[in-house]
MINU-201476 format. One line per field, with one value per residue (C-alpha): z, y, x. Coordinates in nm, 3 decimals. Layout:
BEGIN
up = Z | ... .
north = Y | ... .
east = X | ... .
end
This chain:
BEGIN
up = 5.460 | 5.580 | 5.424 | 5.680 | 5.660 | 5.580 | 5.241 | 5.180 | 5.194 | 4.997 | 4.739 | 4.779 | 4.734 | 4.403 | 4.272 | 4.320 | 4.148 | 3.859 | 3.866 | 3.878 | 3.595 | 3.372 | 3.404 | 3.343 | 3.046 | 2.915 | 3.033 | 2.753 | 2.487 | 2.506 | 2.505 | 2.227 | 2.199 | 2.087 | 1.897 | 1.658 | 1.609 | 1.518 | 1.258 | 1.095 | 1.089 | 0.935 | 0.677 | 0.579 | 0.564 | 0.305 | 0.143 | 0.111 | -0.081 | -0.489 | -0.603 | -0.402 | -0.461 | -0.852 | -0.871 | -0.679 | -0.903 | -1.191 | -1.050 | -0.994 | -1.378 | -1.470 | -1.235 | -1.371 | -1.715 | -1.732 | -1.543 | -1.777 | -2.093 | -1.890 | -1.845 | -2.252 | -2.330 .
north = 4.715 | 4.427 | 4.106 | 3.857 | 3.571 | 3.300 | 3.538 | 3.555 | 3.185 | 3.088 | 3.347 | 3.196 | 2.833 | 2.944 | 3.130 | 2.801 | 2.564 | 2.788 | 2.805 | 2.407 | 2.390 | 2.617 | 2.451 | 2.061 | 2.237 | 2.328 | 2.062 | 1.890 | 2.125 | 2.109 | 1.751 | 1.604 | 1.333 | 1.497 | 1.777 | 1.522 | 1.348 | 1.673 | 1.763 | 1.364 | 1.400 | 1.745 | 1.633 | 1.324 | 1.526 | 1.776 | 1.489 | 1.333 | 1.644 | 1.558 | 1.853 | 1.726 | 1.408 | 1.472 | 1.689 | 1.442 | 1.170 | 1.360 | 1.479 | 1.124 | 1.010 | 1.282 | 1.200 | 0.820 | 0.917 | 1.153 | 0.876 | 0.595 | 0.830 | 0.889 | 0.486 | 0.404 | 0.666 .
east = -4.457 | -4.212 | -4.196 | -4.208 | -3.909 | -4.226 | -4.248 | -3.898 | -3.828 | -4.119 | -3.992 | -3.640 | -3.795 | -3.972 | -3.651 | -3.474 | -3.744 | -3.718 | -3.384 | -3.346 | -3.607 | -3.425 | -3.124 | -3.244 | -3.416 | -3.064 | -2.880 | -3.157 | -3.126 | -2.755 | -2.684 | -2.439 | -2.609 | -2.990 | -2.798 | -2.633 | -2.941 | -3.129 | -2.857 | -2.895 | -3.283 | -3.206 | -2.940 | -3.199 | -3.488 | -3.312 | -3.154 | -3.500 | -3.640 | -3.678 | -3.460 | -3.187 | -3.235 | -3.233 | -2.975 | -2.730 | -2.810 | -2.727 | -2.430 | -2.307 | -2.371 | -2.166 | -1.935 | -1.940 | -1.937 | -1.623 | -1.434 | -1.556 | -1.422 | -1.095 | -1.098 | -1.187 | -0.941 .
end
């Protein structure tokens, strides 16, 4: 059975709206500007967590501490 050309332009039509859709949807995902934002909210948000947290502070008073001893010294 032949498609009519009605069919094949509406088919066309829809191939390009998805098409169009697809691409804005990338040209989102992909901007510079949203992907550096998601990496800050991820860095802060594992920054955030307590055993992180902790473990930096206690690496800086060690840090503070041996230079202190190399300062008395």
């Amino acid at each position: 059975m032949a498609r009519d050309s009605e069919n094949i332009e509406r088919e066309i039509e829809q191939a390009r709206n998805e098409l169009a859709q697809s691409l804005d949807a990338l040209a989102v995902r992909a901007n510079p500007q949203r992907l550096a934002e998601d990496a800050k909210a991820s860095a802060l948000a594992t920054l955030n967590k307590p055993v992180v947290r902790y473990s930096l502070v206690g690496v800086g008073v060690v840090v503070i501490a041996v230079i202190i001893k190399k300062v008395v010294s």
